[in-house]
N, CA, C and O atoms as a MOPAC input file, in Angstrom:
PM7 MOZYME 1SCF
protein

 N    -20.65300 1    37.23800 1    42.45600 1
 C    -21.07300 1    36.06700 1    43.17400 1
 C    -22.03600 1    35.29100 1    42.28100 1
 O    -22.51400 1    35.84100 1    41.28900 1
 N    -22.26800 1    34.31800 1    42.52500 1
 C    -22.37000 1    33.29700 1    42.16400 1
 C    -23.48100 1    31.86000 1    42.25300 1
 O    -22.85700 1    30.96600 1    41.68100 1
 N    -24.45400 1    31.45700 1    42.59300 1
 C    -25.15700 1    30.35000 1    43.04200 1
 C    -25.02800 1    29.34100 1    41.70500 1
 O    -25.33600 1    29.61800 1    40.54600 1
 N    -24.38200 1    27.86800 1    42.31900 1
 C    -25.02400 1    26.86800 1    41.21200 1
 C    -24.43000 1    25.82100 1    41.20000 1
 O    -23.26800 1    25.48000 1    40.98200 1
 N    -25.96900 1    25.00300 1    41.63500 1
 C    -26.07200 1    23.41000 1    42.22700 1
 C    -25.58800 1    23.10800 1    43.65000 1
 O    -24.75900 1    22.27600 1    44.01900 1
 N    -26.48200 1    24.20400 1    44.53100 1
 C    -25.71500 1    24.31300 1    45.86200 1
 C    -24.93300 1    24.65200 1    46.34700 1
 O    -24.78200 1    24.38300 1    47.53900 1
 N    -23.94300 1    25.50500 1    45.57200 1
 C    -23.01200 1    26.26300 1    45.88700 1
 C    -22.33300 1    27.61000 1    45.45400 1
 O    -21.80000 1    27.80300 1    44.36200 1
 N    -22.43500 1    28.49200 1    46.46300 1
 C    -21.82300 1    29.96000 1    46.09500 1
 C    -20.19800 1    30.15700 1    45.99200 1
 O    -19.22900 1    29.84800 1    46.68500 1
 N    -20.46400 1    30.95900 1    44.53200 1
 C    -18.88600 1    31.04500 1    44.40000 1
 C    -19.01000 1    32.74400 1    44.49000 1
 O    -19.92900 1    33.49500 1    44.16200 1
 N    -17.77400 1    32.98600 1    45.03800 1
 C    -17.26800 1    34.32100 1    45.00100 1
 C    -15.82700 1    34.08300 1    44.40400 1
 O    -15.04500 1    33.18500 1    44.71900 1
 N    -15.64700 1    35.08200 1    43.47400 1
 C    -14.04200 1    35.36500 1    42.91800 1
 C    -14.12500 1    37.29800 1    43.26400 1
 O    -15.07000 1    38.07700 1    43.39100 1
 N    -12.58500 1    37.46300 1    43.31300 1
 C    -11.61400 1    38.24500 1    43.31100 1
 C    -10.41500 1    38.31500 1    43.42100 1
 O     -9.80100 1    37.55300 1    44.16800 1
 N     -9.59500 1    39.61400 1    42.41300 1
 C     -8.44900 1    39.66700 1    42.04100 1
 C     -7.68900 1    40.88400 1    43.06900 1
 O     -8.09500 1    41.95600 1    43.51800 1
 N     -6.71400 1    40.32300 1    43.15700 1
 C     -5.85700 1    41.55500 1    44.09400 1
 C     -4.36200 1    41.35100 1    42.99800 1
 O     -3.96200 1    40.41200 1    42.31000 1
 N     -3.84700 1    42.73400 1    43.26800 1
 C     -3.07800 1    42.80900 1    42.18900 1
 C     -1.55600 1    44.05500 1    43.02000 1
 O     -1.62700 1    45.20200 1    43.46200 1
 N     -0.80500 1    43.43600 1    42.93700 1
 C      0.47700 1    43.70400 1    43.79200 1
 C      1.73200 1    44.25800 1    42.88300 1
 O      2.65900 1    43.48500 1    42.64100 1
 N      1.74900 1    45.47100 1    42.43200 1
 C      2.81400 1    46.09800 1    41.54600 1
 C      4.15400 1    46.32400 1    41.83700 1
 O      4.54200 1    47.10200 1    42.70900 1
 N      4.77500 1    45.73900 1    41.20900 1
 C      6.67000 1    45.90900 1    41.56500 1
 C      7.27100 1    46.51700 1    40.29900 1
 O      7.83400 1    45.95900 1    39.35700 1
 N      6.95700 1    48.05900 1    40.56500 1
 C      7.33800 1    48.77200 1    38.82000 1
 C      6.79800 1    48.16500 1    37.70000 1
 O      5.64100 1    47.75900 1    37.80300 1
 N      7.42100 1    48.00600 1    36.58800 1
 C      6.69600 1    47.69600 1    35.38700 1
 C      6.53300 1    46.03300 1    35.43200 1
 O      6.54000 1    45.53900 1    34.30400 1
 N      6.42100 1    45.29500 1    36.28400 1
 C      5.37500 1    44.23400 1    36.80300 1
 C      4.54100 1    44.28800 1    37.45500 1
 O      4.43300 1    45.30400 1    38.14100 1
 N      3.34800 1    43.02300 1    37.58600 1
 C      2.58400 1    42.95500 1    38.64800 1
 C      2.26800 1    41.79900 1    38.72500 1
 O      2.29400 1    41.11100 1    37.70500 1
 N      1.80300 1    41.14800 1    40.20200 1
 C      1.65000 1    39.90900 1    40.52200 1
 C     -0.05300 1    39.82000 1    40.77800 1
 O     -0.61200 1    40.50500 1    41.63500 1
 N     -0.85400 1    38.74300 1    39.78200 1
 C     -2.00000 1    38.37000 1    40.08500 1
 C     -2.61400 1    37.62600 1    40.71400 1
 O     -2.86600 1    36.58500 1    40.10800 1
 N     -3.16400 1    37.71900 1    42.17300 1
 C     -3.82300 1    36.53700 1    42.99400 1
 C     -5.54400 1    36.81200 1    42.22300 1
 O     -6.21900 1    37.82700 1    42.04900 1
 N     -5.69600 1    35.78500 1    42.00700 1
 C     -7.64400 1    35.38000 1    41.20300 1
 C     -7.88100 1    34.45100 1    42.38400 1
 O     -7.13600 1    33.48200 1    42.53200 1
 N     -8.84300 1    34.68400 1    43.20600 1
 C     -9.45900 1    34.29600 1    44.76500 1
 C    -10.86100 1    33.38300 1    44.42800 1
 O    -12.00200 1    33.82900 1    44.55300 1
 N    -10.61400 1    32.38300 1    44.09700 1
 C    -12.06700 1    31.69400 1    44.07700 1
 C    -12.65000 1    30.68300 1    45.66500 1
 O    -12.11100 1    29.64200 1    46.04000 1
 N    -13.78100 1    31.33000 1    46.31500 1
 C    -14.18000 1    31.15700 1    47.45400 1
 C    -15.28200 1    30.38200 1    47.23000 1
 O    -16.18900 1    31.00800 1    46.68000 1
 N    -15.51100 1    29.26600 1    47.46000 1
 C    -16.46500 1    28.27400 1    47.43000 1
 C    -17.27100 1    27.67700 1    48.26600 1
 O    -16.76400 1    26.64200 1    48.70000 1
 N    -18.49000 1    27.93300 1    48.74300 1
 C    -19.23000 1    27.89400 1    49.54300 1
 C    -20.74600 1    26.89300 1    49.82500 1
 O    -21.89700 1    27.30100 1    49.66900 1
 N    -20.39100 1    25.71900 1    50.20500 1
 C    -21.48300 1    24.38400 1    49.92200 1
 C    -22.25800 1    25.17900 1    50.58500 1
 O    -21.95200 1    25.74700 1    51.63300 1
 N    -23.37700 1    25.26400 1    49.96300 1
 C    -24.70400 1    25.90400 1    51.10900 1
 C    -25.11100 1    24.66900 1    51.90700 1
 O    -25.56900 1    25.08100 1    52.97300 1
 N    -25.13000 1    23.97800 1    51.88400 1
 C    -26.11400 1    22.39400 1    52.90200 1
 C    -24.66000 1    22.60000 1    53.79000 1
 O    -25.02700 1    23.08800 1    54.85900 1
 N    -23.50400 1    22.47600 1    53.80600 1
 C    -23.17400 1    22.12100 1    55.00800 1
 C    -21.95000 1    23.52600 1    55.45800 1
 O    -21.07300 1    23.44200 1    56.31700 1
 N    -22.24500 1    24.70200 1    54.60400 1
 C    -21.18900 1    25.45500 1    55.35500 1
 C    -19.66400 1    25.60000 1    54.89900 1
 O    -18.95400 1    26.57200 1    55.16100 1
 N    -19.33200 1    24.62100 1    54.26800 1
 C    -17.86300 1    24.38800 1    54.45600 1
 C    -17.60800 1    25.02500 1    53.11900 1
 O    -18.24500 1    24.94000 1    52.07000 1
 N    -16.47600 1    25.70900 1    53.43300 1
 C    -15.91000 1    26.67200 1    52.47100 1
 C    -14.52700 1    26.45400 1    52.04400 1
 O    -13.64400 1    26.74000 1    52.85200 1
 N    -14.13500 1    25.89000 1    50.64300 1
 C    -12.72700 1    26.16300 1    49.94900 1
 C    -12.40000 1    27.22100 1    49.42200 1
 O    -13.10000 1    27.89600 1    48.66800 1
 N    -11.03600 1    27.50400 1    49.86800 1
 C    -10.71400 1    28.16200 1    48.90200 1
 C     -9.70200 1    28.21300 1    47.72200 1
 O     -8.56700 1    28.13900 1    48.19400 1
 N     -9.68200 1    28.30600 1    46.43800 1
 C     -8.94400 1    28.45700 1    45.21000 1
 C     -8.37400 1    29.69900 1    44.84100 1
 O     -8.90400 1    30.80300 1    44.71600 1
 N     -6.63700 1    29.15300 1    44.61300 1
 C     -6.38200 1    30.42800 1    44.14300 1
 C     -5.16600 1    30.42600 1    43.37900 1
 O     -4.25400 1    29.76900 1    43.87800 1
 N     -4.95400 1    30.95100 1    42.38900 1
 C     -4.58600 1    31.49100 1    41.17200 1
 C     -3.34200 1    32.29300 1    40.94500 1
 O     -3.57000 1    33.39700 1    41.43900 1
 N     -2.17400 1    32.27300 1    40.45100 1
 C     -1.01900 1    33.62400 1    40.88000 1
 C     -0.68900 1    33.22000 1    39.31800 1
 O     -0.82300 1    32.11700 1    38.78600 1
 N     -0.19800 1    34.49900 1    38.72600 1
 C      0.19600 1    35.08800 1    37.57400 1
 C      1.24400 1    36.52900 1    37.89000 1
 O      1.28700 1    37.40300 1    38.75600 1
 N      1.98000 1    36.20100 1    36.70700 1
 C      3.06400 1    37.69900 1    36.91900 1
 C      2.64300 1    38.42000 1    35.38700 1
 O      2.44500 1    37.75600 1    34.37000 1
 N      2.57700 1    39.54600 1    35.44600 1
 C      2.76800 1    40.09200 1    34.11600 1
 C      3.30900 1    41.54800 1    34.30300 1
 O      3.33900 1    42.24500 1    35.31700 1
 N      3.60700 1    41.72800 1    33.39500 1
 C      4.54700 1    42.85000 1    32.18700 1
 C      3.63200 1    44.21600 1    32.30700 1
 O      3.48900 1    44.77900 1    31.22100 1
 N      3.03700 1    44.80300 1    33.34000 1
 C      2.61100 1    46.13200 1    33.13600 1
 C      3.03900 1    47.01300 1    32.05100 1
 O      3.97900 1    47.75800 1    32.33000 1
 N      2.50200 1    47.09400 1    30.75500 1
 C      3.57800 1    47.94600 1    29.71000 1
 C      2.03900 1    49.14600 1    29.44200 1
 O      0.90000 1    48.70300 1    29.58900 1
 N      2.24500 1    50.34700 1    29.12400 1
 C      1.39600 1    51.48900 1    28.74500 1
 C      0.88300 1    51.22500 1    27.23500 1
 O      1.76100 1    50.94200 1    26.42000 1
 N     -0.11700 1    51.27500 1    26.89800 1
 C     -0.30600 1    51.51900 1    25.83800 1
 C      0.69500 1    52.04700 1    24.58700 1
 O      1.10900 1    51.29500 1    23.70500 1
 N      1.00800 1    53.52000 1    24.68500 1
 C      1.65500 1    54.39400 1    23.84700 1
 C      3.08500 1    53.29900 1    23.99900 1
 O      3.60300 1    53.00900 1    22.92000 1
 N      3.74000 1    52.68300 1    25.28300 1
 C      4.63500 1    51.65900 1    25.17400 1
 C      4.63200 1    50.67700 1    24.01800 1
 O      5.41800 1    50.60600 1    23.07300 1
 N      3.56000 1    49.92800 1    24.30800 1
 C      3.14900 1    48.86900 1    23.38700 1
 C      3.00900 1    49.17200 1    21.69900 1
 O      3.35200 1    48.45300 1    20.76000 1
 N      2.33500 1    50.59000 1    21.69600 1
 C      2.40100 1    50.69200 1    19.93300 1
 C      4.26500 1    51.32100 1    19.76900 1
 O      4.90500 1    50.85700 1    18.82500 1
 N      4.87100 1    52.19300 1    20.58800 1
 C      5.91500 1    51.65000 1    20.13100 1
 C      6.70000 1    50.53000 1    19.93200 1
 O      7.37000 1    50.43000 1    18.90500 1
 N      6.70200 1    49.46100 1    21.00000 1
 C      7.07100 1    48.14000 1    21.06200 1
 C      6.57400 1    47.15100 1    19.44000 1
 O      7.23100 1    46.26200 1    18.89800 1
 N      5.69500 1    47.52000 1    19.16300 1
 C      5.03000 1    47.43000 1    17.45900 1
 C      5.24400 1    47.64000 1    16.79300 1
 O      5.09800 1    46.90000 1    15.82100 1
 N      6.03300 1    49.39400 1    16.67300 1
 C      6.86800 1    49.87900 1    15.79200 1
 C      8.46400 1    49.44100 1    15.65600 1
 O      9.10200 1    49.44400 1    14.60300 1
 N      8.79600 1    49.18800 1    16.53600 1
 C     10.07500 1    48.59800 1    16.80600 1
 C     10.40300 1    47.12500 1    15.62500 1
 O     10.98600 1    47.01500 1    14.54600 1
 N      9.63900 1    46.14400 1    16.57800 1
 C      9.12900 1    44.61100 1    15.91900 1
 C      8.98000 1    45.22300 1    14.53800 1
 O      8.35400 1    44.26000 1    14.09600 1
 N      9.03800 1    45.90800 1    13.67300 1
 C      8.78700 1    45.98300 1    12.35600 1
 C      7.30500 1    46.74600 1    11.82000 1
 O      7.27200 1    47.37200 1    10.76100 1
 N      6.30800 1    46.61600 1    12.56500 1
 C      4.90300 1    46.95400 1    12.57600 1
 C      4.37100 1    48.48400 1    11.55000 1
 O      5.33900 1    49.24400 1    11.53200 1
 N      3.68400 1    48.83500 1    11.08900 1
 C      3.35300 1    49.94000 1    10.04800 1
 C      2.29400 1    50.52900 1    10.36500 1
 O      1.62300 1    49.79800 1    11.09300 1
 N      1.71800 1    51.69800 1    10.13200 1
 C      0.32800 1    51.98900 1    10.29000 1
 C     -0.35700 1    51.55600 1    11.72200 1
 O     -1.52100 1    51.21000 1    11.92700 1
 N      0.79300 1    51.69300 1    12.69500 1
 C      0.48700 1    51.53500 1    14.07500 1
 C     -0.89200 1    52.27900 1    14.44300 1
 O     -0.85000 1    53.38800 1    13.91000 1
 N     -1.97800 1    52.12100 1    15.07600 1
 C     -2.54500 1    52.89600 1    15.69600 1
 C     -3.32000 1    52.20800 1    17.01100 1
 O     -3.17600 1    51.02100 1    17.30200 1
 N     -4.22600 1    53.20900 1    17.81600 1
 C     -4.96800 1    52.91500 1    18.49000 1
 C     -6.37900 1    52.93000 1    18.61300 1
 O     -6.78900 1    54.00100 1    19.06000 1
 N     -7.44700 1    51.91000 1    18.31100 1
 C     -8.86400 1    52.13000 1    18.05400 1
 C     -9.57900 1    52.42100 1    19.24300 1
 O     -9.40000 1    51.80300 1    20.29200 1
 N    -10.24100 1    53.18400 1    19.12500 1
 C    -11.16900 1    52.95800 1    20.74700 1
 C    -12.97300 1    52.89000 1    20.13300 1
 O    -13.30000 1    53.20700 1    18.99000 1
 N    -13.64900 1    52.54900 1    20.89200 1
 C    -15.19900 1    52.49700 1    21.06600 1
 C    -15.34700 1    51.10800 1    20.11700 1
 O    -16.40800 1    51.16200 1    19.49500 1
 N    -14.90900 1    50.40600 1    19.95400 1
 C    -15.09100 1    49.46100 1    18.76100 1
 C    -14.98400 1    48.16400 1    19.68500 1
 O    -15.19000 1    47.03800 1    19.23200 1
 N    -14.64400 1    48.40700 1    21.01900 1
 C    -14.34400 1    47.63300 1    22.35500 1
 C    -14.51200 1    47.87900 1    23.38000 1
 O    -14.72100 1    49.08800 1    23.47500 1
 N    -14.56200 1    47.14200 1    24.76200 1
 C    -14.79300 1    47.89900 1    26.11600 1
 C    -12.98500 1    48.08100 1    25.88700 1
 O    -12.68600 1    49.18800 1    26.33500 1
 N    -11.96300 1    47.48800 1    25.44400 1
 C    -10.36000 1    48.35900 1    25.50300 1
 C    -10.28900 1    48.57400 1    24.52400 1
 O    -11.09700 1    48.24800 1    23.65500 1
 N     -9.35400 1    49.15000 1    24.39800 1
 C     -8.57800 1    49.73000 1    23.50300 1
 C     -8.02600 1    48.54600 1    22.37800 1
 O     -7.38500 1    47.57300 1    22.77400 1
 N     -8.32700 1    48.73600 1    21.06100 1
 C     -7.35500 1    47.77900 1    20.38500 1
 C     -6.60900 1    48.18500 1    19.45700 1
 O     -6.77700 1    49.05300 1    18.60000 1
 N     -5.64900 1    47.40300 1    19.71200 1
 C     -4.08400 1    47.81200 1    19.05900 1
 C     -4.07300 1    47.48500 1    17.66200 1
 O     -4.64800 1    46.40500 1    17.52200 1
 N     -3.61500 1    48.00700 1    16.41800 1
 C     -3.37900 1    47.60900 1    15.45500 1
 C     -1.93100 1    47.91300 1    14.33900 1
 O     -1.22200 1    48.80800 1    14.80100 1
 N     -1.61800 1    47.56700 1    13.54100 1
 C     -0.73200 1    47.77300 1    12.65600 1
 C     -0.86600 1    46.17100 1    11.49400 1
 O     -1.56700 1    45.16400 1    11.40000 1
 N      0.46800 1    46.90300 1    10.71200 1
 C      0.38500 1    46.05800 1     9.55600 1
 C      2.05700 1    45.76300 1     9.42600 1
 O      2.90700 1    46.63200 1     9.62100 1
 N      2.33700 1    44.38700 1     9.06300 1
 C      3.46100 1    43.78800 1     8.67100 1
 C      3.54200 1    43.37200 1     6.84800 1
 O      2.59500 1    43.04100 1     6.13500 1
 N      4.62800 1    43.49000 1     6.55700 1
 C      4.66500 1    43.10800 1     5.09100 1
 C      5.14500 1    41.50400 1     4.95700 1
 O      4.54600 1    40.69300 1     4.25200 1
 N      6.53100 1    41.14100 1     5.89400 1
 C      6.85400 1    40.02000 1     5.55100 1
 C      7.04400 1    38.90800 1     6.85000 1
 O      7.36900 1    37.74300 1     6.62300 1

């Protein structure tokens, strides 16, 4: 949450899985403090649920080398490899 220039915002995400998809609602709730009245905003996205260990194969596939996975160097995980051409 949120205060600023008279008004409280609240966001949240709800997230609705159909196998290796998922559908993103981002909920932005907007709240004039002087008179009450509240909008609301909102947001829909689909994406590609894929696993990690998926993805560095999906890397290896695409051509990719020296695939690996870094951790602590981020709050996630980051993916790396190397291409020649």
């Amino acid at each position: 949450m949120r205060i600023e220039k008279g008004k409280r915002y609240l966001l949240f995400q709800v997230w609705d899985f159909d196998g290796e998809q998922y559908d993103l609602a981002f909920f932005f709730v907007e709240e004039d403090l002087s008179s009450s009245m509240v909008k609301t905003h909102l947001m829909r996205s689909r994406y590609y649920a894929v696993s990690i260990t998926r993805l560095l194969e999906l890397m290896r596939q695409a051509g990719f080398r020296n695939v690996r996975r870094l951790d602590n160097a981020f709050y996630q995980p980051i993916l790396v490899g190397t291409r020649t051409d």
